[in-house]
C-alpha positions in Angstrom: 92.0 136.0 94.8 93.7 132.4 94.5 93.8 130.3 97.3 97.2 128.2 97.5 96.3 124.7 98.0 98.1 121.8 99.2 96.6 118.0 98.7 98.3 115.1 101.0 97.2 111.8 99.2 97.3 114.0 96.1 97.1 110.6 93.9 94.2 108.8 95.7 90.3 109.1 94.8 89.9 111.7 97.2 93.4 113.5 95.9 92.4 113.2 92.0 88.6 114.0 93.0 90.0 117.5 94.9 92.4 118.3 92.1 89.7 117.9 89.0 87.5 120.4 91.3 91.0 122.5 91.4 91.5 122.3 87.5 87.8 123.6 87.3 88.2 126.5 89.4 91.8 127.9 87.9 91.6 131.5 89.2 90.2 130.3 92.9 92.8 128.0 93.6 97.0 127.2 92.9 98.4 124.1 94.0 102.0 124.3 95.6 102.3 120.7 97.5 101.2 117.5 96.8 102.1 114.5 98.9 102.1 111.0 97.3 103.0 107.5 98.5 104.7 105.1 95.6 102.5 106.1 92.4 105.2 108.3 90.6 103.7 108.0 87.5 100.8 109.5 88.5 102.5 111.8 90.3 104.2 113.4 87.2 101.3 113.8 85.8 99.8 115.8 88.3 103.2 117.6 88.8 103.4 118.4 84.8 99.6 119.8 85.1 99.7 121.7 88.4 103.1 122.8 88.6 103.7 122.5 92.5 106.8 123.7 93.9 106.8 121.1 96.7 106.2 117.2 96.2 106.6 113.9 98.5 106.9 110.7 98.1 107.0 107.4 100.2 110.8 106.6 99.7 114.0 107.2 97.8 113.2 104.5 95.3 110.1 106.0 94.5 111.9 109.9 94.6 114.4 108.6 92.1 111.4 107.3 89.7 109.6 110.7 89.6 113.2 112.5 89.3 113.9 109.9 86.3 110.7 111.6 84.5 110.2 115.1 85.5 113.0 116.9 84.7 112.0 120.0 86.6 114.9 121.4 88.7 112.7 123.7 90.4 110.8 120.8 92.3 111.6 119.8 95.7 111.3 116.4 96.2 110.6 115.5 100.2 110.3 112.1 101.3 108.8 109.7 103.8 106.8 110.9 106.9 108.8 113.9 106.9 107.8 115.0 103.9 104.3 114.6 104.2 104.8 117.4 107.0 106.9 119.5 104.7 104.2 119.6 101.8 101.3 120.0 105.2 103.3 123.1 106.7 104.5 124.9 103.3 102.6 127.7 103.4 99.3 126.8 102.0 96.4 128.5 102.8 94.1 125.2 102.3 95.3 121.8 103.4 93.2 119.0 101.9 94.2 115.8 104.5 93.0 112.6 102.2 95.8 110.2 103.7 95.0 107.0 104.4 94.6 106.0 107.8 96.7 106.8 110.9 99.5 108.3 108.5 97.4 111.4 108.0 98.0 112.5 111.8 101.1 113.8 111.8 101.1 115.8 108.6 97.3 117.2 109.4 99.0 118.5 112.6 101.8 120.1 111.1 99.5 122.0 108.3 97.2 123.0 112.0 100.5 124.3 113.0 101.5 126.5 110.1 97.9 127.9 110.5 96.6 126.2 107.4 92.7 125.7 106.9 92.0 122.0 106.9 89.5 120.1 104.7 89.9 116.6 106.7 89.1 113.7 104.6 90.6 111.5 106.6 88.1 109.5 110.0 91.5 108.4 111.7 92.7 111.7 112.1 89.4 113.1 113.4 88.6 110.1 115.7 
């Protein structure tokens, strides 16, 4: 069975460490959200290999960037602090919470919310 996945800080070394473990396990795990700050180039590439449904970024600048090069109209592009709860309560089954600092709070409560499994890597949020 796949587990859905959803990665906030999906373009961080904790984010890119979780998602090469994903691409290793293909039939354990699906991402469907990944929440990013302003690294839209990275971003598209992890959108153009994992094919989530659900993405968000720091701002509108930044959301017009990744919109400029992936020209998926099936993506939802969420933005700001809002976002990051969007991508945290979408439904995933696993949450992986690898924000930096207090940010990660918010978001990790929403995915505790939607009754998402957490993998916290994240100090601020546990302290």
């Amino acid at each position: 069975m796949t587990k859905s996945i959803s990665i906030l800080g999906s373009t961080g070394s904790i984010g890119e460490q979780t998602l090469d473990v994903v691409a290793s396990f293909p039939e354990r795990y699906r991402v469907v959200a990944l929440g990013a700050g302003r690294n839209a180039a990275k971003l598209a590439q992890q959108i153009e290999k994992f094919h989530p449904t659900l993405v968000s970024v720091a701002d509108a600048e930044t959301a017009a960037a990744l919109r400029a090069v992936v020209r998926d109209p099936e993506l939802r592009i969420a933005i700001g602090d809002a976002g990051l709860c969007e991508v945290a309560a979408c439904g995933a089954q696993l949450v992986v919470s690898a924000l930096v600092g207090a940010v990660g709070l918010e978001p990790t409560l929403a995915a505790i919310h939607a009754g998402a499994d957490i993998a916290l890597a994240n100090k601020e949020v546990l302290v």
